[in-house]
Structures are given as structure tokens and as C-alpha cells.
C-alpha positions as CSV (number, residue, x, y, z in Angstrom):
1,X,269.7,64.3,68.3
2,X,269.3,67.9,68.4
3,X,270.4,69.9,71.0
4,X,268.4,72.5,73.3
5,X,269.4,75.9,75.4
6,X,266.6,75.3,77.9
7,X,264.4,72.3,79.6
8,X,261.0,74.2,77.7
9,X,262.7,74.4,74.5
10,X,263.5,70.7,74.6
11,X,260.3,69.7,75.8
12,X,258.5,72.0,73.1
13,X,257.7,69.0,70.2
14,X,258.3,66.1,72.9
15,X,255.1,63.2,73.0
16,X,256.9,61.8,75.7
17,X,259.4,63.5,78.1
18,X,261.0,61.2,80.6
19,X,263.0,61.9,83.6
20,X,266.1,61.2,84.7
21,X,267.7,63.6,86.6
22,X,268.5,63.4,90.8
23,X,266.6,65.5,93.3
24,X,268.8,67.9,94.9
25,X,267.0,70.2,97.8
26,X,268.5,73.9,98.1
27,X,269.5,76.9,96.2
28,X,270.4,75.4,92.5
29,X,269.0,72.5,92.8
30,X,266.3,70.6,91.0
31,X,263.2,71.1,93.3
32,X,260.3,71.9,90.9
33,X,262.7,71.8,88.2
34,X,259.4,70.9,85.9
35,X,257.2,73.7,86.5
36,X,254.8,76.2,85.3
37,X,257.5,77.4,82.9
38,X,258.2,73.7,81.6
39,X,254.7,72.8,81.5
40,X,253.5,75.5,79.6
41,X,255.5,74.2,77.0
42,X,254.1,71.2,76.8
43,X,252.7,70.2,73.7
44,X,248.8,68.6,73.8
45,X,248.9,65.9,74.6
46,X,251.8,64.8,76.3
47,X,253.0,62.2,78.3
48,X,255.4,62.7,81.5
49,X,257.2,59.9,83.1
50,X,258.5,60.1,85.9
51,X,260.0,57.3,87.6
52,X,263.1,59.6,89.6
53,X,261.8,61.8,92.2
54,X,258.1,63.7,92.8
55,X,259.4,66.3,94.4
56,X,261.0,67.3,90.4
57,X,257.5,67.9,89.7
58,X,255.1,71.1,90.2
59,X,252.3,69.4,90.9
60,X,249.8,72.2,90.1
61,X,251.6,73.3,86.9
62,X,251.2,69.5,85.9
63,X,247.9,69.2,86.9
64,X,246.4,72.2,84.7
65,X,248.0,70.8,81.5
66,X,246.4,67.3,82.6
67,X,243.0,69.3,82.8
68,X,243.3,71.5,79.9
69,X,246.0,69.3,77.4
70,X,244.8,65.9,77.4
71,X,248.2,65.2,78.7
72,X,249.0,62.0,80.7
73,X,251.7,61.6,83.8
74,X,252.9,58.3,85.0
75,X,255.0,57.9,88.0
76,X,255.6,55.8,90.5
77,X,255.5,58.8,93.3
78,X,251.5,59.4,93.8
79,X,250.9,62.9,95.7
80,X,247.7,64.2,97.2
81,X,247.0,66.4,94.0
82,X,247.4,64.1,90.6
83,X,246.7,60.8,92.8
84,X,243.5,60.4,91.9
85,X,243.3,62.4,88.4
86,X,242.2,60.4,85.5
87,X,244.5,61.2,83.3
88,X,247.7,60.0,85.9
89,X,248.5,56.5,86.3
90,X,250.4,55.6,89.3
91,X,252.4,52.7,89.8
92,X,254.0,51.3,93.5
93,X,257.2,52.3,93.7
94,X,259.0,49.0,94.3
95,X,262.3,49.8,93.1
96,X,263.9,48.8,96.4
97,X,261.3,45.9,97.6
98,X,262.2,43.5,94.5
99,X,264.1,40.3,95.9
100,X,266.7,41.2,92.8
101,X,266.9,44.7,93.8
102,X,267.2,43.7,98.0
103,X,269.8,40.8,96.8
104,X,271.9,44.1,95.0
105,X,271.9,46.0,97.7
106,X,273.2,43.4,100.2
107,X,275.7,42.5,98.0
108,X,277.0,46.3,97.3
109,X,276.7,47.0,101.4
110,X,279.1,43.7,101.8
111,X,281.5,45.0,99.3
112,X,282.2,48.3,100.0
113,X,282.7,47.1,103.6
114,X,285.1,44.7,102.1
115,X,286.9,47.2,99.8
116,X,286.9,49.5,103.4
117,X,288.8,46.8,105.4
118,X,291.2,45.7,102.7
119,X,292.0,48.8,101.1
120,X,290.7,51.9,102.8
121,X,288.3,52.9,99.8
122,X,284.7,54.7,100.8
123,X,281.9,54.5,98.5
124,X,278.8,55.7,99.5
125,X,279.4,57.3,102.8
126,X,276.2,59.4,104.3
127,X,279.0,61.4,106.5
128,X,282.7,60.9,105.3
129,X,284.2,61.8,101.9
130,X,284.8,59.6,98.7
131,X,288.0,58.3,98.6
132,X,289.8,55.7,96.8
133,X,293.8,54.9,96.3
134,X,295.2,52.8,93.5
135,X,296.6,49.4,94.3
136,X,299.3,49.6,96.9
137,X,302.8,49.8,95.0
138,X,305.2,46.8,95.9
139,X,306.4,47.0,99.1
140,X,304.5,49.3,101.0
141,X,302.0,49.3,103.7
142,X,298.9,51.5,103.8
143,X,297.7,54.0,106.4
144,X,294.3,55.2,107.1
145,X,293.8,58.2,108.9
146,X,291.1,60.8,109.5
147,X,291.5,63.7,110.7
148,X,289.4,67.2,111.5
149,X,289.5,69.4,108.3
150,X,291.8,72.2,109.3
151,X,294.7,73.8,107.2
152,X,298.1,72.2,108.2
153,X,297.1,68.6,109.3
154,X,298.8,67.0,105.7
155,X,302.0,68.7,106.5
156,X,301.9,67.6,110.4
157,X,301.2,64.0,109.1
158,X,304.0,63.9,106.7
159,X,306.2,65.6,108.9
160,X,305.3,62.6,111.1
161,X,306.2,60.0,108.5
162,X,310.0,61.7,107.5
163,X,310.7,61.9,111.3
164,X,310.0,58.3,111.3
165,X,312.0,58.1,108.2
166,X,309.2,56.7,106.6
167,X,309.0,57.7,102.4
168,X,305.6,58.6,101.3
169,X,305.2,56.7,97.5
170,X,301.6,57.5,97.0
171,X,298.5,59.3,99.0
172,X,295.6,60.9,98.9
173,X,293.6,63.4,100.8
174,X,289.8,64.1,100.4
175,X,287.4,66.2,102.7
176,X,283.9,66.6,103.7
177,X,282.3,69.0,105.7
178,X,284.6,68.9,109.1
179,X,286.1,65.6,108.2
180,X,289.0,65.3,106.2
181,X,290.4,61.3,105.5
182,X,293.8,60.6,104.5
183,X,294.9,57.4,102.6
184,X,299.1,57.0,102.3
185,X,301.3,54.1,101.0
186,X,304.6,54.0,102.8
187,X,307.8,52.6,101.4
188,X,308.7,49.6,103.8
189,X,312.0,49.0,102.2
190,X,314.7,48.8,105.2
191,X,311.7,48.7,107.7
192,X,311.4,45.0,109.2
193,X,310.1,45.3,112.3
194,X,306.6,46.0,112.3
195,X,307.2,47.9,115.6
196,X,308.6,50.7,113.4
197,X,304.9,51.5,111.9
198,X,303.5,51.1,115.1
199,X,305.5,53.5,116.7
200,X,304.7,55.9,113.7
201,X,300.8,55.1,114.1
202,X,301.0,56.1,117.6
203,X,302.5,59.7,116.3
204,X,300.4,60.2,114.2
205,X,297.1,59.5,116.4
206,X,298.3,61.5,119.0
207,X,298.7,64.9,116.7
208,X,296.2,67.7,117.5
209,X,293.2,67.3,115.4
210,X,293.5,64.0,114.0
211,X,290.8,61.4,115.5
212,X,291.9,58.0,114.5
213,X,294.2,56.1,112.4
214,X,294.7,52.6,110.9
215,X,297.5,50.5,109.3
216,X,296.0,47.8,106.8
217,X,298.2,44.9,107.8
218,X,297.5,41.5,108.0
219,X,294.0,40.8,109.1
220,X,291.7,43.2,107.1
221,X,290.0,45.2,110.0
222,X,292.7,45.6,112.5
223,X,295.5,47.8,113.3
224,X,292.8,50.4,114.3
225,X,293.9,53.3,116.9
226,X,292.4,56.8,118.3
227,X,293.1,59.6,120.9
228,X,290.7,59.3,123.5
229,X,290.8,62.2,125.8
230,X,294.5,62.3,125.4
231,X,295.0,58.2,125.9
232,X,296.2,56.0,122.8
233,X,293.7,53.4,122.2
234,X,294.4,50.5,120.4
């Protein structure tokens, strides 16, 4: 394996350059990412696959080395210039239609669910950050809690648990755009009465910017609570 300082350096000597790579829109990103300047560098004769995204390919750029190079592209996302050029073969994309693929993604939906319920973890999230807390240390309960992603909410939710006299043994905080979500293991040694968490949860909920707030007790998927308007809702 040699190593390269640039995508057209690497793609120089290549018979067949295959991508792997995500599609990111914006600034940076890998939008066109194979383009003229890529595709010049094509050797004759080459063969691009690309079974990631279309939108990494500059179709025009592509389509003058297929005229000019003998070169060959074969993807699985046709577009209105290469889709009928003689030297593309185009495939269905049916990545996501296979019953294998479909039976994958109904078991991944049902356990991150799961992993959110029992534990608090997201995976996956279109609108909330990554987050994910070891196992819960012996003795302890576990607190969800999201929040709006302003400076000071940590402290005003710690502050919560100590006046509660609550000891913090593990936590983590991650954020994402406006959201920030909070996941904290609590010490329940000397703390028998559930009522004790409760009251804390209801403290907690009730701060300025935070929007709702779990304890994962019992059965997986209650203890939920939020601040509506100013009301505690259970």
C-alpha cells in the first residue's frame, strides 16, 4: 500500500477506483468530490464504481473521460447525463429493498429503542445528540434529562442533586444544535424511599431551560416527567 497527498495522485495508475466515502452537503464537504480535477487524472481506461452516493460524482467531468478514455462507471445511482451512456452500467439501487437488508433495519430500530428505554443510550438520532453511559455502577439509579443548550444548566442540575443530597458517581453530557441531553448515575446508598428521587425529578424538571426528565426505574419506559407551561407533568 502506498500512500498519496491527493485523491488525483492516488487515482493516477488506478484500473479501478472505488468509492467509499459518505456525502456530506456544505462548505468542506464531499459534494463533487470526484471532479474535473480527479477525472483528468484518470488513466485510459478506467473503471469507477460507485456504489455510495451520486451526488460524489461530477457528472460532466465523468462523462468526457467516458467519451474520450474508454473509461467505464458502474453505480447504482443512474442520473440524467451517464444514464443512458454506453460505456455506464447502472444497476437498481436495492440496498434498502432486500428482505435481509429490511429484516436489519427492523431489528436495529427495535434495539436502539430498547437500549433508549433501559438505559438512556441514543444511537442514530435525526435531532438529539449521541450519547451513551457505561453500565450503571452498583447501587445507583439513572436519570435522563434534556435540557436547552445554554451555559450553566450542568451546574443548576447538580446543584439540584447535592441539595437533594444526592452523590453524582458517573454522568455524561452531550449536545446538539439547541438540545443538550444529560445522562447521571446517582448513589442510592441511604436513599430507600423512592419518594426521595421523585421529589429530586420534580426539581430538576421544574429548572429554567430544562424540558423533560426521566428516572430509569422499574418498568423500562416510565418515570417520564416535563414542565408544561409551568405545570409538572407526569
Amino acid at each position: 500500500i502506498e500512500l498519496a497527498d491527493s485523491i488525483a495522485s492516488a487515482v493516477r495508475d488506478a484500473d479501478y477506483i472505488s468509492l467509499n466515502i459518505p456525502y456530506i452537503k456544505g462548505e468542506g464537504g464531499t459534494h463533487g468530490i470526484v471532479g474535473k480535477e480527479v477525472v483528468s487524472n484518470f488513466k485510459s481506461g478506467a473503471v469507477l464504481l460507485n456504489f455510495a452516493r451520486g451526488e460524489l460524482v461530477d457528472s460532466e467531468a465523468l462523462k468526457d473521460h467516458l467519451d474520450g478514455n474508454d473509461g467505464r462507471y458502474v453505480s447504482d445511482f443512474p442520473d440524467d447525463i451517464l444514464w443512458d451512456h454506453s460505456n455506464s452500467i447502472l444497476l437498481p439501487h436495492l440496498g434498502a429493498s432486500t428482505g435481509e437488508a429490511e429484516d436489519a433495519a427492523a431489528s436495529m430500530a427495535a434495539e436502539t429503542i430498547r437500549d433508549f428505554l433501559e438505559t438512556g443510550t441514543i444511537r442514530n438520532s435525526v435531532n438529539f445528540p449521541a450519547a451513551s453511559l457505561g453500565p450503571p455502577p452498583e447501587n445507583s439509579i439513572r436519570f435522563t434529562i434534556v435540557t436547552k443548550n445554554v451555559p450553566g444548566m450542568l451546574a443548576h442540575i447538580s446543584d439540584a442533586f447535592a441539595g437533594g443530597e444526592l452523590n453524582i458517581m458517573q454522568q455524561i453530557n452531550q449536545s446538539r444544535g439547541d438540545v443538550a441531553y444529560n445522562v447521571v448515575d446517582i448513589d442510592i446508598g441511604g436513599h430507600d424511599d423512592m419518594m426521595d428521587f421523585k421529589e429530586v425529578q420534580e426539581k430538576i424538571t421544574m429548572l429554567e431551560g430544562v424540558l423533560s426528565s426521566r428516572v430509569i426505574y422499574g418498568v423500562p419506559g416510565t418515570g417520564y416527567a416535563k414542565n408544561i407551561a409551568g405545570d409538572y407533568f407526569v
